[in-house]
GUBANU-797753 format. One record per residue (C-alpha): x, y, z. Coordinates in nm, 2 decimals, padded with zeros to 4 digits, always signed. Example, Ala and Ser with C-alpha at 12.3 -4.5 7.8 and 13.67 -1.06 7.14 Angstrom:
<rs>
> px,py,pz
> +01.23,-00.45,+00.78
> +01.37,-00.11,+00.71
</rs>
This chain:
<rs>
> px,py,pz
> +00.00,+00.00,+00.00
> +00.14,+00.33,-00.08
> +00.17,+00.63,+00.17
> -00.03,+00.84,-00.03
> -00.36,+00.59,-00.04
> -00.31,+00.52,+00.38
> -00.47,+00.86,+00.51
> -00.77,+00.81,+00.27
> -00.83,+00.46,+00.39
> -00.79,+00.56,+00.75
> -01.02,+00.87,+00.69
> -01.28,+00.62,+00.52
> -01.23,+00.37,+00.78
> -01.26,+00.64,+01.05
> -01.60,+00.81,+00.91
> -01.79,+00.49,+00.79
> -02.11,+00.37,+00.89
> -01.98,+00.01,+00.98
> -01.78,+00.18,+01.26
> -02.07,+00.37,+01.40
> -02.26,+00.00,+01.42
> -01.99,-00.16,+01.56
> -01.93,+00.10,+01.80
> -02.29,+00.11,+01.92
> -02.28,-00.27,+01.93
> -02.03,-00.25,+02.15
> -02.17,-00.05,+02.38
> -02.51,-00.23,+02.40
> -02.32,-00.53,+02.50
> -02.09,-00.36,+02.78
> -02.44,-00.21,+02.89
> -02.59,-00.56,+02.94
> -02.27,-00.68,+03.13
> -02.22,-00.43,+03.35
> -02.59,-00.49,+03.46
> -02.54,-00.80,+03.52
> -02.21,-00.74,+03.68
> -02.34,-00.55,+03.95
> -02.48,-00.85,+04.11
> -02.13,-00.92,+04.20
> -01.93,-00.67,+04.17
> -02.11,-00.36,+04.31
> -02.25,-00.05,+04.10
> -01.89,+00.11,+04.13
> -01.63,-00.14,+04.05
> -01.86,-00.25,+03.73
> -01.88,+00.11,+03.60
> -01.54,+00.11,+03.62
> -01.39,-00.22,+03.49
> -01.68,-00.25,+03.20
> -01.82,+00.16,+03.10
> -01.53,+00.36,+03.23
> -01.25,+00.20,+03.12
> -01.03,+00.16,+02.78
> -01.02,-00.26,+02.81
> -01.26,-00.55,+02.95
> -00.94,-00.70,+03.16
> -01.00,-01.10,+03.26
> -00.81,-01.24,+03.50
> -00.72,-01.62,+03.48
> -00.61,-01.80,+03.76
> -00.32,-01.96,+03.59
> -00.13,-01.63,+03.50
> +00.02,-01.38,+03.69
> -00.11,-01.10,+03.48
> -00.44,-00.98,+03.32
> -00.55,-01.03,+02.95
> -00.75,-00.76,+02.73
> -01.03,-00.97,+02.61
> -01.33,-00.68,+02.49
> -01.29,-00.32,+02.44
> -01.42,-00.11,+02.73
> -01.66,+00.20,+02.71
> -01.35,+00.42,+02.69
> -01.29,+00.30,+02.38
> -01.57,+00.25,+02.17
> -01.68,+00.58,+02.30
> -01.40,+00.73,+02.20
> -01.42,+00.58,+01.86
> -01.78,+00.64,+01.82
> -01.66,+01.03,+01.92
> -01.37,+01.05,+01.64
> -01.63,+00.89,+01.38
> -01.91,+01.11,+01.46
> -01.67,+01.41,+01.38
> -01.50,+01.29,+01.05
> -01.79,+01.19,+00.94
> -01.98,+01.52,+01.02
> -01.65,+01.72,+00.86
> -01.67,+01.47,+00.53
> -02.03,+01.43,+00.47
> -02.24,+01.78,+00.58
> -02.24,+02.06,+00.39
> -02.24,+02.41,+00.59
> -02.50,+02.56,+00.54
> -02.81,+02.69,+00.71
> -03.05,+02.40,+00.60
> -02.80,+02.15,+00.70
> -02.77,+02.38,+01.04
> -02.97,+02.14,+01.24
> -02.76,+01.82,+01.13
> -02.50,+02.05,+01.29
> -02.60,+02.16,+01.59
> -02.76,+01.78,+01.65
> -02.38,+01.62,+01.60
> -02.25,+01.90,+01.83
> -02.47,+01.76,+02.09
> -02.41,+01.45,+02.08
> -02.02,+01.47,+02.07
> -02.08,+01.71,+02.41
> -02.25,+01.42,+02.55
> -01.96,+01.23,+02.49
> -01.72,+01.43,+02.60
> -01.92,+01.49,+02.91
> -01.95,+01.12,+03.00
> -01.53,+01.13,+02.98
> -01.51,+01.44,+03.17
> -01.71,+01.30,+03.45
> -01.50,+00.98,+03.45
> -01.21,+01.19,+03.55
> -01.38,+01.49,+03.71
> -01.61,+01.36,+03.93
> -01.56,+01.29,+04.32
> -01.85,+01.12,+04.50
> -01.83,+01.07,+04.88
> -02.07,+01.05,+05.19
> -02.14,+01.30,+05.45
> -02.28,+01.11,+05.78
> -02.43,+01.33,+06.06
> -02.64,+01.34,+06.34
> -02.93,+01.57,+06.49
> -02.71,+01.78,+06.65
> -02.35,+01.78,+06.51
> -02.23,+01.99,+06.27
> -01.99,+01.88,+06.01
> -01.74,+02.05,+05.75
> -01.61,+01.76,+05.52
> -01.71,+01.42,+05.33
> -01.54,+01.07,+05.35
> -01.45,+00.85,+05.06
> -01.51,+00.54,+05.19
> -01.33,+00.38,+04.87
> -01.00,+00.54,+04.92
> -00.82,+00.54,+05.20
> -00.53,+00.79,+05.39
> -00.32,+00.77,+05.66
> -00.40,+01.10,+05.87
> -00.11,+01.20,+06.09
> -00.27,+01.48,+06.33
> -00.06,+01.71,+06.56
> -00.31,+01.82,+06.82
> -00.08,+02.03,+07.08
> -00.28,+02.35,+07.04
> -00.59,+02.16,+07.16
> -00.86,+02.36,+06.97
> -00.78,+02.33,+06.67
> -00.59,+02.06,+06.50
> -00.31,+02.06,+06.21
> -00.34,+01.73,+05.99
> -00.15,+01.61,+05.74
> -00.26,+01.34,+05.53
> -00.10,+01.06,+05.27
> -00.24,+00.86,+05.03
> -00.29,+00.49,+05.11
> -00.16,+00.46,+04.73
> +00.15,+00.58,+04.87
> +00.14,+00.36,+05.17
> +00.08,+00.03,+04.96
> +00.42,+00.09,+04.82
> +00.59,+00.04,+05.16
> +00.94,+00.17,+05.19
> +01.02,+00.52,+05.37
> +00.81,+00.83,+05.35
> +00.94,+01.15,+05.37
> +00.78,+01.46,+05.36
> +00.88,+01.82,+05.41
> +00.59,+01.93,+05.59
> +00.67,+01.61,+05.87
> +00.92,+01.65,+06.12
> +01.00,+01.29,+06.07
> +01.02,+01.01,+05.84
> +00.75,+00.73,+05.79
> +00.85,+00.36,+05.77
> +00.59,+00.13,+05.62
> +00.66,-00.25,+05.75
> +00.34,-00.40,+05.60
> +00.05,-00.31,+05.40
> -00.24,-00.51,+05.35
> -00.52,-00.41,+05.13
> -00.83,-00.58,+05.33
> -00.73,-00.78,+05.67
> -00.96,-00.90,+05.96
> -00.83,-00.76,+06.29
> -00.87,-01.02,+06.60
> -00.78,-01.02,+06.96
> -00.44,-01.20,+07.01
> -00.42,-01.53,+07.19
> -00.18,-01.68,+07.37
> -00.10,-01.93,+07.05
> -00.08,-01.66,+06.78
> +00.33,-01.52,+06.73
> +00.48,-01.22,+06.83
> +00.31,-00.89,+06.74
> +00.50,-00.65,+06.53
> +00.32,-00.44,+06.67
> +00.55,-00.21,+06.92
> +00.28,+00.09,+07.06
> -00.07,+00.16,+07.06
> -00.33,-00.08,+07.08
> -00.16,-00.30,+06.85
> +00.02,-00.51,+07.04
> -00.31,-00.67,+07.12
> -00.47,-00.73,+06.80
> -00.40,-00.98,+06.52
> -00.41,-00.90,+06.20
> -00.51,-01.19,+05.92
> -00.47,-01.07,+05.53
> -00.83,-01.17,+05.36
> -00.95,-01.18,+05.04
> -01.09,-00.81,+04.91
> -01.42,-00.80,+04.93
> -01.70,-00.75,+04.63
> -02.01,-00.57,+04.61
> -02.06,-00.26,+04.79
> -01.88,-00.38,+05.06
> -01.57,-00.17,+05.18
> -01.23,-00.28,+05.23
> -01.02,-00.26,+05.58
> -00.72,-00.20,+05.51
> -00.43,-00.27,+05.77
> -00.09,-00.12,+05.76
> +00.23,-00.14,+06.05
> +00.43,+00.21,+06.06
> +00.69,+00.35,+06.23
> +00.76,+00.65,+06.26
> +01.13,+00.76,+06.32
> +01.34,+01.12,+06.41
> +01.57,+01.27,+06.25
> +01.84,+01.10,+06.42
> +01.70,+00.79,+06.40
> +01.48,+00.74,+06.69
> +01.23,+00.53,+06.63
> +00.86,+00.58,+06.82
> +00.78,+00.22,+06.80
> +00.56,+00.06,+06.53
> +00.19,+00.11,+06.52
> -00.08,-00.10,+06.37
> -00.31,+00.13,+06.17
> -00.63,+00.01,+06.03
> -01.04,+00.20,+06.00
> -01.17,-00.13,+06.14
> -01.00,+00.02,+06.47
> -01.17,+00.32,+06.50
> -00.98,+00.59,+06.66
> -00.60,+00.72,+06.69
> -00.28,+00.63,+06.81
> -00.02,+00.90,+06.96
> +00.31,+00.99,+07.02
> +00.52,+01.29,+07.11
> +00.82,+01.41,+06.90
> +01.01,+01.73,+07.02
> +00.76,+01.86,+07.26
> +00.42,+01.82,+07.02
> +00.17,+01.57,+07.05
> +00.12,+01.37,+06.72
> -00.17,+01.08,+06.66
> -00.22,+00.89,+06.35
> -00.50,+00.63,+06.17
> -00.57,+00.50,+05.85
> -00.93,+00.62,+05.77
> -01.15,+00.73,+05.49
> -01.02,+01.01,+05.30
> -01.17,+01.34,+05.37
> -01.28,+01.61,+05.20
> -01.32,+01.94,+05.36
> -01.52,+02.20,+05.30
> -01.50,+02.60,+05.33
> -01.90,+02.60,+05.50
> -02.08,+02.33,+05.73
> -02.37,+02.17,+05.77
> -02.58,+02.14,+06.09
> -02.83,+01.85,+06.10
> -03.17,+02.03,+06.26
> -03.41,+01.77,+06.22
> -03.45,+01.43,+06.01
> -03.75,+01.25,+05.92
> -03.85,+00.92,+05.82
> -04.20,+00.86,+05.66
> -04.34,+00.55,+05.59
> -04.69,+00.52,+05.38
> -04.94,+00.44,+05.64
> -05.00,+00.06,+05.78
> -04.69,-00.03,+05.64
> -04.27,-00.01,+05.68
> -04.21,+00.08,+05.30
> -04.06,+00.42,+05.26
> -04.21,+00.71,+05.16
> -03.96,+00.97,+05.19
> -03.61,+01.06,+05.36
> -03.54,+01.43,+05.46
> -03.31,+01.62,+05.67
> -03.32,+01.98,+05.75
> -02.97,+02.11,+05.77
> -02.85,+02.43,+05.85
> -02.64,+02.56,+05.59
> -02.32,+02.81,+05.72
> -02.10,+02.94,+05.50
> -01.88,+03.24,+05.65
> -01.70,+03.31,+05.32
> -02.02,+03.37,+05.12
> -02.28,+03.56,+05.41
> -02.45,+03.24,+05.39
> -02.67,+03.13,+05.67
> -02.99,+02.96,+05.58
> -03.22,+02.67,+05.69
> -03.26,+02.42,+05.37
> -03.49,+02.11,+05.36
> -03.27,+01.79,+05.18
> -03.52,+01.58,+05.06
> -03.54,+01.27,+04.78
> -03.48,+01.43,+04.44
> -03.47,+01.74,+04.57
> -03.05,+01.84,+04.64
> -02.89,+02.09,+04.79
> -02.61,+02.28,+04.53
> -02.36,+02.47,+04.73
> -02.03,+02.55,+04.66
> -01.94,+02.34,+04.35
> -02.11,+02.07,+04.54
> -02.43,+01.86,+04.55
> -02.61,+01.69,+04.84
> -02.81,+01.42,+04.80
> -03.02,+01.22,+05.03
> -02.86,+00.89,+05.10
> -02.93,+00.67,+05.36
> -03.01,+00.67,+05.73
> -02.91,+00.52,+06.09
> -02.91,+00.56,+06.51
> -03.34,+00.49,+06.51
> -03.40,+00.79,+06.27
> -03.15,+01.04,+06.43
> -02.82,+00.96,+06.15
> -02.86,+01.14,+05.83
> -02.63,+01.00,+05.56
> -02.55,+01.24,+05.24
> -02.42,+01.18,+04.87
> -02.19,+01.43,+04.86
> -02.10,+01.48,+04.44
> -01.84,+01.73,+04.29
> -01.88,+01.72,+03.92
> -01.75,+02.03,+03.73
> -01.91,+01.85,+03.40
> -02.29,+01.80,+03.55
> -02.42,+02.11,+03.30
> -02.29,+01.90,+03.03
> -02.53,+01.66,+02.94
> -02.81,+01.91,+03.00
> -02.64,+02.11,+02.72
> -02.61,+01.84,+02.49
> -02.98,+01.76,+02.55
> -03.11,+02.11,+02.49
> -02.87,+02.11,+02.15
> -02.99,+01.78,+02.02
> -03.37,+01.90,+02.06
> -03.31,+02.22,+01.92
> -03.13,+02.07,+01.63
> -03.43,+01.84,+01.57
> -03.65,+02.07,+01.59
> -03.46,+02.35,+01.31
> -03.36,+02.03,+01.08
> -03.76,+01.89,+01.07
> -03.89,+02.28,+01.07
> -03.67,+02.33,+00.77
> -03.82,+01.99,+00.64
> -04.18,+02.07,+00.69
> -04.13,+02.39,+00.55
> -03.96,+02.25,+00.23
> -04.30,+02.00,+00.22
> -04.53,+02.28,+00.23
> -04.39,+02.49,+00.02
> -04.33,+02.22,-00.29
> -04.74,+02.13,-00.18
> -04.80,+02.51,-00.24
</rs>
């Protein structure tokens, strides 16, 4: 094949209608298996390993590595995105009665991109409080940091946090904003923590609660359910002092201290927070169920909403389908706990939600010119 005939075949290949079906195809398929995939593997993981990703990766027990075996969403979206714009560039004319052919194509390649901007954008977390407490930050319940807290003021607390990504890698950790360096012994990604018997070995485990606890590697879970991760560190001065090894883990519940020069330090693995410039102040929450029965009828929880920075102090009801939108973010009602007294939140950061709405209102208003200029082509040649 000759150089000169290769971008024409690529350009034909990229803009034909045989790609568009096979693209769609595609999709339709990875739609029905992710469904069916979530019995398993959770809403989350499934988006992930079947819509929002570039490869359909199988794992077989005999190798010690992963095999592409289906294109992922990533993909054919992608190639359903390049198509639908070579195709538009090659085959429409510009001009005002092909305008609506136009704007539709524009709206659905902003769908597209909106979906892929979302994938990488978007943060989701949950906000759990009670009647009562006020709160200024989410948890990520699916990713995980190691929160190392000096709390010698006593009022307020300075916290420094490191990715469990970062801890999974073992080694040393130093930082410039930590007085000392961090030495991971062990990292475990889920691990059942058990009172030790008087069988079980030697604990690593030096300070803290530690020293009485077991820890047993298991299998990571699937589903919805969360992983408990489980890590030994040590943290160690300057001049080599080390403060003994602690057992971290969220299935523990609380923090571990020590003091280095003078300040008070404390450190767990937990959910990774997110914190916000305002908080929220749960007033009231309310469970309804329709009458004679124990089916639900509607969630709600009326927060007080304080936000210093923008003169914002307001009372606002959070109910089901109706969100609160503050701040780049977006409350949803979630779940519930503590006999009607726990209010759990969807908290969602998506700089991309207008996006789809966009591509909505362009598609429809696309229709609508191509068929007006349609109909009005009709009556005239009737006239």
């Amino acid at each position: 094949m000759r150089r000169n005939d290769l971008l024409p075949r690529l350009t034909n290949l990229l803009s034909s209608m045989e790609l568009t079906v096979f693209c769609l195809v595609v999709l339709m398929i990875l739609v029905v298996a992710c469904t069916l995939a979530q019995v398993t593997l959770g809403i989350h993981l499934a988006v992930e390993q079947y819509i929002r990703s570039f490869f359909v990766w199988w794992s077989p027990e005999a190798l010690p590595f992963s095999v592409p075996i289906f294109p992922g969403g990533g993909l054919a979206g992608g190639l359903l995105l390049i198509n639908l714009g070579v195709a538009q560039f090659r085959r429409l004319e510009l001009s005002w009665r092909k305008a609506g052919l136009w704007v539709i194509h524009l709206g659905m390649a902003l769908l597209f991109l909106g979906e892929f901007a979302t994938a990488f954008l978007q943060v989701e977390s949950h906000l759990s409080i009670e009647e009562g407490q006020t709160v200024n930050y989410s948890q990520d319940f699916r990713r995980m940091e190691l929160a190392l807290i000096d709390g010698t003021d006593g009022e307020t607390d300075d916290v420094r946090s490191i990715p469990a990504s970062m801890i999974s890698s073992r080694g040393e950790i130093s930082d410039a904003s930590l007085p000392f360096t961090l030495r991971v012994l062990s990292f475990h990604d889920n691990a059942e923590l058990l009172m030790r018997g008087t069988d079980d070995p030697p604990a690593q485990a030096t300070a803290g609660i530690g020293a009485n606890v077991l820890v047993r590697p298991v299998p990571r879970p699937l589903g919805e359910e969360q992983d408990s991760p489980a890590a030994l560190i040590e943290p160690v001065a300057p001049d080599g002092r080390s403060y003994g090894v602690f057992l971290v883990s969220p299935a523990l519940g609380g923090t571990q201290g020590f003091t280095h020069e003078g300040r008070n330090w404390s450190l767990s693995l937990r959910p990774k927070r997110y914190y916000m410039p305002f908080s929220l102040t749960l007033k009231d929450f309310k469970h309804d169920v329709y009458p004679g029965t124990s089916i639900p009828k509607n969630f709600s929880s009326l927060v007080r909403l304080l936000d210093p920075r923008a003169g914002d102090d307001r009372d606002v009801l959070i109910y089901m389908n109706s969100p609160l939108r503050h701040g780049g973010l977006t409350f949803y009602q979630s779940s519930f706990g503590k006999n009607n007294t726990l209010s759990v939140l969807q908290v969602v950061r998506n700089p991309s939600w207008t996006m789809p709405y966009i591509a909505t209102l362009l598609v429809t208003l696309g229709l609508l010119w191509h068929f007006g200029v349609m109909l009005r082509r009709t009556l005239g040649g009737l006239s």
